[in-house]
C-alpha positions in Angstrom: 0.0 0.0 0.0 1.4 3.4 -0.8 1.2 6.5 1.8 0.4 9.6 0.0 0.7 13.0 1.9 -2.2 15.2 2.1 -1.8 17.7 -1.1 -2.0 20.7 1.2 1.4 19.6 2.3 3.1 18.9 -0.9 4.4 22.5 -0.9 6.5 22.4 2.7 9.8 22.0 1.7 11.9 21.4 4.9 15.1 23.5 4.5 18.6 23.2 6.4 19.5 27.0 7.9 21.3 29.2 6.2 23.9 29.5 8.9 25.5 26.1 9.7 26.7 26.5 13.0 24.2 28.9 14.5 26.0 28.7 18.1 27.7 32.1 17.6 24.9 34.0 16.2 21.5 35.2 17.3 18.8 34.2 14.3 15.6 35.7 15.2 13.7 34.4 12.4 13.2 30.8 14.3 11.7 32.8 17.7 14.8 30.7 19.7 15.5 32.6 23.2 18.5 35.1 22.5 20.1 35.4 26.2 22.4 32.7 27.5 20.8 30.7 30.8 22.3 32.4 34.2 24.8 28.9 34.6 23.4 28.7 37.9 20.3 27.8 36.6 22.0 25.2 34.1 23.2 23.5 36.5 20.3 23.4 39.3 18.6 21.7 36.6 21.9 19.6 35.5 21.1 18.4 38.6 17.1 17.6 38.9 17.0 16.2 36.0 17.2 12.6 35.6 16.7 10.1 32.6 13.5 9.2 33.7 12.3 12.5 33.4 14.3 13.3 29.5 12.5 10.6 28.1 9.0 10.5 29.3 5.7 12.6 30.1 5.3 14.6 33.4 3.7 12.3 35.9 1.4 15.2 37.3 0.6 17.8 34.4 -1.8 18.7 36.6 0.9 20.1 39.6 2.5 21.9 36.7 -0.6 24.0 35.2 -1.2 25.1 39.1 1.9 26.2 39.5 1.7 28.6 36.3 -2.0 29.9 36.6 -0.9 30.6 40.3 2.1 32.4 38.5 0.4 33.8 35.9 -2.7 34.7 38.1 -4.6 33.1 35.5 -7.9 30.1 35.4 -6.0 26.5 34.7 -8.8 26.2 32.3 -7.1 29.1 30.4 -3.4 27.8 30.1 -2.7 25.4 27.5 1.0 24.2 27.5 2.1 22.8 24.3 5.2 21.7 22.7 6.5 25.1 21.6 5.0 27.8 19.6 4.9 25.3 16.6 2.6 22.9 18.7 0.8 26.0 20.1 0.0 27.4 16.8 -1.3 23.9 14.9 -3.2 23.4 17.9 -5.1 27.1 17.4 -5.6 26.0 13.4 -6.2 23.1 13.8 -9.1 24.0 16.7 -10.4 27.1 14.9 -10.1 27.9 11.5 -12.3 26.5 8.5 -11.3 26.3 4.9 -11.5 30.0 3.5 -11.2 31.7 7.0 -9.0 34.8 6.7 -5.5 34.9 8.5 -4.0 38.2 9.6 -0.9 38.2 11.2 1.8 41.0 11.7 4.7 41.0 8.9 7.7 40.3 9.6 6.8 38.1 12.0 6.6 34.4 12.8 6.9 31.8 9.7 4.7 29.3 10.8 1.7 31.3 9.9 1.6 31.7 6.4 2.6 27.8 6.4 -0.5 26.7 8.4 -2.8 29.2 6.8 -1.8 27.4 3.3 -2.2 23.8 5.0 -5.2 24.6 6.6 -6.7 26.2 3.3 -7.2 30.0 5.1 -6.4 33.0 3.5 -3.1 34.3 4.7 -3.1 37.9 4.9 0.7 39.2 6.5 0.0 43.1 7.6 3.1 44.8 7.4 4.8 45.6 11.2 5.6 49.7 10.8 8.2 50.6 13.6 8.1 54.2 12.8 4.0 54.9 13.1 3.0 56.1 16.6 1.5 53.2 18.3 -2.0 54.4 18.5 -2.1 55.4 14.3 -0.7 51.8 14.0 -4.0 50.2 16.3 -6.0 52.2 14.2 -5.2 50.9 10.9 -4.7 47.2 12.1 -8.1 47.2 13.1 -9.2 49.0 10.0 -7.4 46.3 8.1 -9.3 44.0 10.0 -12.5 45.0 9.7 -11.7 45.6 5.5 -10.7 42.0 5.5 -13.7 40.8 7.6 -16.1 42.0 5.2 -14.4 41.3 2.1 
């Protein structure tokens, strides 16, 4: 029997970075953290961590999500935690839009959107990020934007 992928994924070409050893330089375009860990911290969790726990689920999720709404100040029922933004963002697509639905998303900004709005058959519209707009002018027209895209 032969697999065939889905045609909405023919297109995603996986490509190797540009950079081949990245450890010297800060690429911002793969929303990595940028500051080094304090080594204190490295090492405290050097220390906690054991096999066990590098190869397998948490035993209590549940101990972890009350520990971050409590953190947060947040409902558990409003914290999803998710296997990085990647996981985060199928999850939102795959939850809530329908073939057609219109994607706005700020430009430049994170890759992944215009990549799931094409799976996912939405409408990917990037709005150009403008640094040099006062902040208010710039609310304005995103949500004219929004509302010319809504009705469109």
């Amino acid at each position: 029997m032969e697999i065939k992928i889905k045609k909405t994924l023919n297109f995603v070409k996986r490509i190797g970075h540009w950079i081949q050893n990245r450890k010297n330089f800060l690429t911002m375009e793969r929303n990595e953290r940028v500051d080094e860990f304090p080594l204190k911290v490295v090492n405290e969790i050097r220390n906690k961590i054991d096999s066990y726990s590098l190869r397998s689920y948490p035993d209590n999720i549940d101990k972890i999500y009350s520990k971050i709404s409590s953190w947060q100040k947040i409902k558990k029922n409003e914290l999803i935690i998710t296997q990085g933004a990647d996981g985060g963002l199928l999850r939102i697509f795959a939850s809530f839009s329908n073939v057609g639905d219109k994607i706005l998303f700020l430009d430049p900004s994170y890759a992944m959107y215009p990549i799931y709005s094409r799976i996912f058959k939405c409408k990917s519209i990037p709005f150009k990020l403008d640094l040099y707009s006062s902040s208010r002018l710039y609310i304005e027209n995103l949500k004219k934007n929004i509302y010319k895209n809504k009705h469109k």
